[in-house]
C-alpha positions in Angstrom: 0.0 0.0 0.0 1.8 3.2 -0.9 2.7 5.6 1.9 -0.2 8.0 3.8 0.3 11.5 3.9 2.5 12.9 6.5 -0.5 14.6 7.8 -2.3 11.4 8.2 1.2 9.0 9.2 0.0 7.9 12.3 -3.5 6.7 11.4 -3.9 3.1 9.8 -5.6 3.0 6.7 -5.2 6.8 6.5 -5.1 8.9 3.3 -2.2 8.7 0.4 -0.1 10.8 -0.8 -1.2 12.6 -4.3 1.5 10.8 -6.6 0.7 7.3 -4.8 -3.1 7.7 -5.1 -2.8 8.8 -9.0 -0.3 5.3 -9.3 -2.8 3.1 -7.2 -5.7 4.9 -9.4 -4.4 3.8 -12.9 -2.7 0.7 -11.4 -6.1 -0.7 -10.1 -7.8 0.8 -13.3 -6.4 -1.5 -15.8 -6.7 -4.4 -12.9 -10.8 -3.9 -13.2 -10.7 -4.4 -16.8 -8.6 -7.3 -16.9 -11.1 -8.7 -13.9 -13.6 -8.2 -16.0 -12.3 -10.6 -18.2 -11.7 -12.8 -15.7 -14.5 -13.1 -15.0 -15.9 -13.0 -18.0 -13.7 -16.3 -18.9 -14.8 -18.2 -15.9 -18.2 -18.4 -17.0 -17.1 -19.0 -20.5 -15.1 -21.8 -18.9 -18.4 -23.3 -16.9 -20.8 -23.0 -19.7 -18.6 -25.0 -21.7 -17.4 -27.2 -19.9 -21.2 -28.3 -18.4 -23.0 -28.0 -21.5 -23.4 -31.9 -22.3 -23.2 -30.9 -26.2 -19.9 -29.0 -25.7 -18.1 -30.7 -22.8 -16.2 -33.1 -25.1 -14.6 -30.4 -27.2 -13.9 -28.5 -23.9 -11.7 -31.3 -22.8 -10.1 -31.7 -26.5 -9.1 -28.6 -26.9 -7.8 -28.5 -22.8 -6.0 -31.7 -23.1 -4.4 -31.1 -27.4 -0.8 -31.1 -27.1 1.6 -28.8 -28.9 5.3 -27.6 -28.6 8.5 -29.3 -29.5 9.1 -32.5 -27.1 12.8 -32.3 -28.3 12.9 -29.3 -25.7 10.6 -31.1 -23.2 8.0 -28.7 -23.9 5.3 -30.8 -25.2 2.4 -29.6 -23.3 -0.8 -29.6 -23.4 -2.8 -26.3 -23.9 -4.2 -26.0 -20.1 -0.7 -26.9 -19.4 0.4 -24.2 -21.4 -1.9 -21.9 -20.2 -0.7 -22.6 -16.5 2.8 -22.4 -16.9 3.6 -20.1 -20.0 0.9 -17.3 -19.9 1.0 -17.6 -15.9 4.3 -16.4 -16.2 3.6 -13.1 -17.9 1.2 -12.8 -14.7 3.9 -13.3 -12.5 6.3 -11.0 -14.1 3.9 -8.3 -13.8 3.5 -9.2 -10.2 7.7 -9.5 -9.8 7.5 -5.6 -10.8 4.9 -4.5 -8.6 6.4 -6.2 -6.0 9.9 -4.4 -6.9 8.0 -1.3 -6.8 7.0 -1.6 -3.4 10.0 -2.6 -2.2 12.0 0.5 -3.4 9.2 2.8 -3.9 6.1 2.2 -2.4 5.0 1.3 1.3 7.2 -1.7 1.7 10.5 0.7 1.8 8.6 2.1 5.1 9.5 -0.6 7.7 7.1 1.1 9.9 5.0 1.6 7.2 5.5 -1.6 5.8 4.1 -3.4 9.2 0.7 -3.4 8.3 0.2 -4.8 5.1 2.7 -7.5 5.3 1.3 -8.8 8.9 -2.7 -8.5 7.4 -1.3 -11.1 4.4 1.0 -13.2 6.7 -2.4 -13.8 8.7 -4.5 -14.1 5.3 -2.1 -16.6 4.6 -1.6 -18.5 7.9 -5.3 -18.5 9.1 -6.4 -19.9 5.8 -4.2 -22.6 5.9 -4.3 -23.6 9.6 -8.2 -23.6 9.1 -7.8 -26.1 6.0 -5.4 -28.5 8.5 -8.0 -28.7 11.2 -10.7 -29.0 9.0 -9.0 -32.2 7.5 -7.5 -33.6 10.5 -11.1 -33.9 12.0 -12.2 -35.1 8.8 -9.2 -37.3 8.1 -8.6 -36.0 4.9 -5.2 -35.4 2.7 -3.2 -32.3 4.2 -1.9 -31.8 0.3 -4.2 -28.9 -0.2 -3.2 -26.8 2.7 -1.8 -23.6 0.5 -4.9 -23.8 -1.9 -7.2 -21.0 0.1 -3.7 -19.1 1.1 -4.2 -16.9 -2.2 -6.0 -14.0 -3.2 -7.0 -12.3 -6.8 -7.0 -9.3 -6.5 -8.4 -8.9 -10.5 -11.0 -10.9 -9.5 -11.7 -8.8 -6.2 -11.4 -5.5 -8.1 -13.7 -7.2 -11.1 -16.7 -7.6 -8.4 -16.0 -4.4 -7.0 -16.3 -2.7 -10.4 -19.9 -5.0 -10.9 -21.8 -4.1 -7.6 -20.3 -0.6 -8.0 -19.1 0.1 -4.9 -17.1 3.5 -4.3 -14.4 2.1 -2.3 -11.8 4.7 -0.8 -8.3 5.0 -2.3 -6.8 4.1 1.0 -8.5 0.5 1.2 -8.5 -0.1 -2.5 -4.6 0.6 -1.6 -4.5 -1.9 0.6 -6.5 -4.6 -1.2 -3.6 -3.9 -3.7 -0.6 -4.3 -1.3 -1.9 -7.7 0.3 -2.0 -9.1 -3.0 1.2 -8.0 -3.5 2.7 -9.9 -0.8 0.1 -12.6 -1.4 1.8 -13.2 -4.1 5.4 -13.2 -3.0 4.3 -15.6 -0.7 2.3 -17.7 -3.1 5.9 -17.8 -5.0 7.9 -18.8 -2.4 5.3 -21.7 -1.4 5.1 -22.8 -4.8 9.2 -22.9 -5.6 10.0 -24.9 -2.2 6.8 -27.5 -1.8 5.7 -27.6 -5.2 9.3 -28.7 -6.7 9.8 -32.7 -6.6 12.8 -33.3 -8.4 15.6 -31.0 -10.0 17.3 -31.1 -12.8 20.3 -29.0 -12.2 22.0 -28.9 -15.2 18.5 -27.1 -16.6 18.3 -25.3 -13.2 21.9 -23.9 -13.8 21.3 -22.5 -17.5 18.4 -20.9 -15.9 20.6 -18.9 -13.4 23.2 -17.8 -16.0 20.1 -17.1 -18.6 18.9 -14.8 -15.2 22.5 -13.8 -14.7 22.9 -12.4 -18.7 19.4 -10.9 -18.2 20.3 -8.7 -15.4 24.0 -8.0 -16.6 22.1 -6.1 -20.0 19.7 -4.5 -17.9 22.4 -3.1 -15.5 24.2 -1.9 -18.9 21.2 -0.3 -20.2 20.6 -2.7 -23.6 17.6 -1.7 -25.1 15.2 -3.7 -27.3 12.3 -6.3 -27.1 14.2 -8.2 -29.6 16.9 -9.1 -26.8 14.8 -9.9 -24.3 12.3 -11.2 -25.2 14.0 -14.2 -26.8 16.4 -14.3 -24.0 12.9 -14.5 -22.1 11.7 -17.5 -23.8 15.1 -19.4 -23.2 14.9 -18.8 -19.7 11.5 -19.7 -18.9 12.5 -23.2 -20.9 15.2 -24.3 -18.7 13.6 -23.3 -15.5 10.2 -25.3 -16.8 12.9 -28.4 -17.4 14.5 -27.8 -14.0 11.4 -29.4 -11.9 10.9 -25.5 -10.5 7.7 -24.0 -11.3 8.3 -22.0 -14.7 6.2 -19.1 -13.4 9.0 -18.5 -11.2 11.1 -17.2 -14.0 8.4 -14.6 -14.6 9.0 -13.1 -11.4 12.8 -13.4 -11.3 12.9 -11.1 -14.2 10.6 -8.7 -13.2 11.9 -8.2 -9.9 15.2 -7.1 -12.1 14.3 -4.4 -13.3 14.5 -1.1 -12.1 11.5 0.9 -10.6 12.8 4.0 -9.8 13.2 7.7 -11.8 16.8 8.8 -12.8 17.4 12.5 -14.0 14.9 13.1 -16.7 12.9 10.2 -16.7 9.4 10.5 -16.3 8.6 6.8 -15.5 11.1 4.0 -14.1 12.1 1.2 -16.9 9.9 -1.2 -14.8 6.5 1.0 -14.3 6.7 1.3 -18.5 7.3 -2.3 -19.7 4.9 -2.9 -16.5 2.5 -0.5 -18.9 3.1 -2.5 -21.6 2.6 -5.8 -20.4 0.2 -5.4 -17.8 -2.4 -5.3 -20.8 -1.4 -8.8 -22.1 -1.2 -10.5 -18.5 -4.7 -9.2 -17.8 -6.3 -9.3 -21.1 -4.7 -12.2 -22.3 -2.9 -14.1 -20.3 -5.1 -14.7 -16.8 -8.5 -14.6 -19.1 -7.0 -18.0 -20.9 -5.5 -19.8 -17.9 -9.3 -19.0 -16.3 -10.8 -20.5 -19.3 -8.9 -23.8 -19.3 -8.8 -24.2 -15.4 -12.1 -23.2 -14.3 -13.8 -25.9 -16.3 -15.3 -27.7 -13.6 -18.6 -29.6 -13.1 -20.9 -27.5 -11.5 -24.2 -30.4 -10.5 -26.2 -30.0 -7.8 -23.9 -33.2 -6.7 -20.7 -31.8 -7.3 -21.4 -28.8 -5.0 -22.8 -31.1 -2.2 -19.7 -33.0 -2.1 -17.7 -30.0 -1.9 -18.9 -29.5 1.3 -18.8 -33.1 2.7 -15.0 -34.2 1.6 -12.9 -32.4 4.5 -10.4 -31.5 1.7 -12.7 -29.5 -0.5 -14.6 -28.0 2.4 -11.6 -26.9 4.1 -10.8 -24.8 1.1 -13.9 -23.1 1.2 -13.8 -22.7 4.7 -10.2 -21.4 4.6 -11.0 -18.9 1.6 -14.0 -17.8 3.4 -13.5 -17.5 6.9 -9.8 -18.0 7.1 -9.1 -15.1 5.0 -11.9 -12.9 6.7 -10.5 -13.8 10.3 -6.6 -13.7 9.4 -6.5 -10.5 7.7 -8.9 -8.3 9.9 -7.5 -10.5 13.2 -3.7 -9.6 11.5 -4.7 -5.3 10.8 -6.2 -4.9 14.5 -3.6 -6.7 16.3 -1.2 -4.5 14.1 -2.7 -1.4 14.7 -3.3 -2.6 18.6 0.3 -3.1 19.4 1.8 -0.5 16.9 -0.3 2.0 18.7 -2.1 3.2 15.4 -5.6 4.3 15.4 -7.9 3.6 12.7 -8.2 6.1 10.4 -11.0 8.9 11.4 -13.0 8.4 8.3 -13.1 4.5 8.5 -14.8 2.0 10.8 -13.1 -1.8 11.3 -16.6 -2.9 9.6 -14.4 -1.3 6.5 -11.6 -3.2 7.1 -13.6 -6.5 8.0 -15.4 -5.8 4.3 -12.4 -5.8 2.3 -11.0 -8.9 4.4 -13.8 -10.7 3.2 -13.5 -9.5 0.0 -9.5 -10.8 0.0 -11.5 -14.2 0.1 -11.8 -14.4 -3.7 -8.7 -16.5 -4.1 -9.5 -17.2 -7.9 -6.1 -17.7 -10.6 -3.2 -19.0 -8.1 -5.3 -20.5 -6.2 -6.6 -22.9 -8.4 -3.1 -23.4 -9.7 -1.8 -24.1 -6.3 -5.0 -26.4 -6.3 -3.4 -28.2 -9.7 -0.1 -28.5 -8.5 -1.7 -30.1 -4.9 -3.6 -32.5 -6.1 -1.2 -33.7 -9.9 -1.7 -36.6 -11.3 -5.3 -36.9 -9.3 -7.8 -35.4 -11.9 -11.0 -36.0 -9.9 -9.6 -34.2 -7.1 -7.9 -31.7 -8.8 -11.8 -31.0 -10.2 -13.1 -30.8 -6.7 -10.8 -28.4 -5.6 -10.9 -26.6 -8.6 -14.9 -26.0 -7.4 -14.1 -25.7 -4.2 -12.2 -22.6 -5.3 -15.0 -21.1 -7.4 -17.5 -22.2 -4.2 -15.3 -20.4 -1.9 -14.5 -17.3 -3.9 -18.2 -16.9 -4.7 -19.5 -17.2 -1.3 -16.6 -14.3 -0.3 -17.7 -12.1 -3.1 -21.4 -12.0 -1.9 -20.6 -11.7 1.5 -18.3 -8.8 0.5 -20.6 -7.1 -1.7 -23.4 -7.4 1.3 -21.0 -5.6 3.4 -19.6 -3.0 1.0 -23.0 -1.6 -0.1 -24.5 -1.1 3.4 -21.1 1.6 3.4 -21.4 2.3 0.1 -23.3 5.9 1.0 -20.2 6.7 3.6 -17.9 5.6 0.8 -19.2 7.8 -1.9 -18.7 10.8 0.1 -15.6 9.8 0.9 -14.9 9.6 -2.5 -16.6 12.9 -4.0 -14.3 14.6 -0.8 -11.1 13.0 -2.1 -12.3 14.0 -6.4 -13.3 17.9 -5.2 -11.1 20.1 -7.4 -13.0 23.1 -7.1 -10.1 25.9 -7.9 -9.9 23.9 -11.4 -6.0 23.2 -11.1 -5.8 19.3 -11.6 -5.0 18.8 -7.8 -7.7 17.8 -5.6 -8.2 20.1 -3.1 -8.6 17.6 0.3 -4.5 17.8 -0.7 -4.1 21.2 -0.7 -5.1 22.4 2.7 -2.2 24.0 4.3 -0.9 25.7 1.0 -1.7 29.5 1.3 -2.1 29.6 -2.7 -4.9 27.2 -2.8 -7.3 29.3 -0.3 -6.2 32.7 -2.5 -7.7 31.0 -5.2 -10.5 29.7 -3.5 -10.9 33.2 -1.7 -10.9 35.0 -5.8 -13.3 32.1 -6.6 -15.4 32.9 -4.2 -15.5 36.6 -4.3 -16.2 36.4 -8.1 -19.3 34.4 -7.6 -20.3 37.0 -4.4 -19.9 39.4 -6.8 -21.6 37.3 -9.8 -24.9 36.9 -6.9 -25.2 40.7 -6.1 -25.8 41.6 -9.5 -28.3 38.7 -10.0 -29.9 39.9 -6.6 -30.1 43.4 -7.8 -31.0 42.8 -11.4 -33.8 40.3 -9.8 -34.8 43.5 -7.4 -34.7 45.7 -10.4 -37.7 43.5 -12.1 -39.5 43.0 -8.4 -40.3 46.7 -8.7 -40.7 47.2 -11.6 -43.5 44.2 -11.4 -44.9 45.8 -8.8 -45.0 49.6 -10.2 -47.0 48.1 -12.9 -48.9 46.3 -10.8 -49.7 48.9 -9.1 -50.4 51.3 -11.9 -53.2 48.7 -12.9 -54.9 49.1 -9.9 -55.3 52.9 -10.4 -56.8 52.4 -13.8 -59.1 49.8 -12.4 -60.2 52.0 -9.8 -61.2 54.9 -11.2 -64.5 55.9 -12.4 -66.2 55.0 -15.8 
């Protein structure tokens, strides 16, 4: 979450900072699009696969192989979905993550607490509910990391469909727990997720990450190097036994994501501009379409609630998350002696912790790396997934729109720009300029109303003299 104002530093959840709000602004802008497609693809992905007539090319065209098997990279196309366009995703998440880190609240150790405690708890919560859910049951612990993830696409998506005017502040920090999320979800996937290595592939990797950096560091431009150099490095690592989407995020967290002398933008915020449109337009939208293709029967959703496995992902998604991240903010803000901000309630932040329930794209390929090589269980917990995220975006959206009046003037306050200079004016409040303009505005449209009034008082007697002058005529006699 980028940094509050240093007018609002010691409240939790307080207002940004003008250039963080515009970044979080355009940032979460092309996020609700590409949610929109997400979820747009997910339904896709239902309808076809549950449509009797259709559900055998579904699983055709999910299970067609294609790629050179010289390279090891014959794969099918949900395979290729999952690990090649996932990494795209991932990169774009390796430079948001960088971002933080050097430029955004993460660099704030004290700033920094917040955020990064709220997802540790989203994550552990989640998972520790999953574990007892399946040790009463006496179900499989493989599925433990499943409900630890949240979408924020997805979250943003539903956001942007019950129209909710969220502040900038918690739409902020919706953003920066899926940020960590996401490291996280990286780091669980690279160290239980790997069975087997192949170092030789594992070392070309490293050097391919090595020569990537090395022409970064001496400012080589072109798409034309790196992008092949891209491809080469994403092979090897998917023929090391390490999950290929860590690639993606190696790379992105190379680049650089601060301003030098003249620039404008870092390196990393514009490829991030560029390629942010293909991960969320193209890239998530297709791994939805070929991993959300489960069978949704009136069956198939009772036994998601009676196998301990499945059921513990939708309890973990939906009350795991809820608990661990508003438990992990008020313990924070509790022992960090941080008081809420003024114009929020911990309903808000209990809202948006339900909302960080939709755990929708790495959760259901944490769900396929669980359960490989088991396809009726990977299905389950592929439902489980859309079950669980479904029940947390309607018990989000109840939530958000009994605020949503509070919100919207929240948000008109922050949008107010009434001295017409591109700054809104909640920002400009202790600079002497702002209130001379606003005092000129002001006195031009006092001005402006005493002419109305005495044009307006001019007509009044005139009315009246006439008036008046009827009467007379009236009154005399014929």
């Amino acid at each position: 979450m980028p940094a509050p104002s240093t007018t609002d530093s010691r409240k939790a959840l307080g207002r940004l900072s003008l250039p963080e709000r515009t970044f979080v602004a355009d940032a979460l802008r092309a996020e609700t699009v590409g949610g929109v497609l997400l979820l747009l693809a997910a339904i896709a992905a239902l309808v076809w696969a549950n449509i009797p007539a259709l559900h055998d090319s579904y699983e055709t065209v999910s299970h067609f192989h294609i790629g050179p098997a010289s390279l090891g990279l014959d794969l099918s196309i949900a395979h290729w979905a999952a690990d090649g366009l996932l990494a795209i995703f991932f990169f774009v998440a390796g430079i948001e993550l960088k971002r933080e880190l050097v430029a955004g609240d993460l660099r704030d150790p004290k700033a920094a607490v917040l955020p990064v405690v709220a997802a540790l708890c989203g994550m552990a919560v989640p998972a520790l509910v999953y574990v007892l859910t399946n040790v009463a049951g006496g179900g499989a612990m493989d599925g433990w990391a499943v409900p630890t993830a949240t979408d924020i696409a997805f979250a943003l998506a539903v956001l942007a469909v019950i129209g909710t005017s969220l502040p900038s502040a918690l739409r902020a920090f919706l953003l920066t727990l899926a940020v960590v999320d996401d490291l996280f979800a990286i780091l669980i996937i690279a160290v239980f997720f790997t069975d087997s290595l192949n170092f030789a592939a594992l070392g070309g990797a490293v050097a391919g990450l090595a020569v990537f950096w090395l022409l970064l560091r001496k400012g080589v431009r072109g798409w034309y190097v790196y992008v092949p150099l891209a491809l080469v490095i994403w092979a090897l690592m998917y023929n090391s036994g390490v999950h290929a989407t860590i690639a993606g995020v190696a790379m992105g967290l190379m680049l650089r994501c601060t301003t030098r002398k003249g620039e404008a933008h870092s390196p990393g915020e514009h490829i991030e501009h560029l390629v942010r449109p293909v991960s969320a337009g193209l890239a998530v939208p297709l791994f939805a379409l070929f991993s959300a293709g489960v069978s949704v029967s009136g069956g198939a959703v009772r036994e998601v609630f009676e196998r301990p496995e499945t059921l513990g992902v939708v309890l973990g998604l939906v009350v795991g998350k809820t608990v661990g991240i508003f438990g992990g903010t008020w313990l924070t803000a509790r022992f960090t002696r941080a008081s809420l901000s003024d114009d929020l309630a911990w309903a808000d932040v209990f809202a948006v912790a339900s909302l960080a329930g939709i755990g929708f794209t790495v959760s259901l390929l944490i769900g396929e790396l669980a359960f490989e090589g088991d396809a009726v269980m990977t299905d389950e917990v592929k439902a489980a997934v859309l079950i669980g995220s479904l029940i947390s975006a309607l018990l989000a959206s109840v939530l958000l729109k009994m605020r949503n009046a509070k919100y919207r003037r929240l948000c008109d306050a922050e949008e107010r720009d009434e001295d017409h200079d591109g700054i809104p004016d909640i920002y400009e409040q202790d600079n002497p300029a702002y209130h001379l303009r606003m005092a000129e505005i002001y006195e031009k449209k006092a001005a402006e109303h005493r002419r109305i009034a005495r044009v307006k008082d001019e007509e009044r007697r005139a009315l009246a003299e006439v008036s008046a002058g009827a009467g007379e005529e009236r009154d005399r006699p014929a």
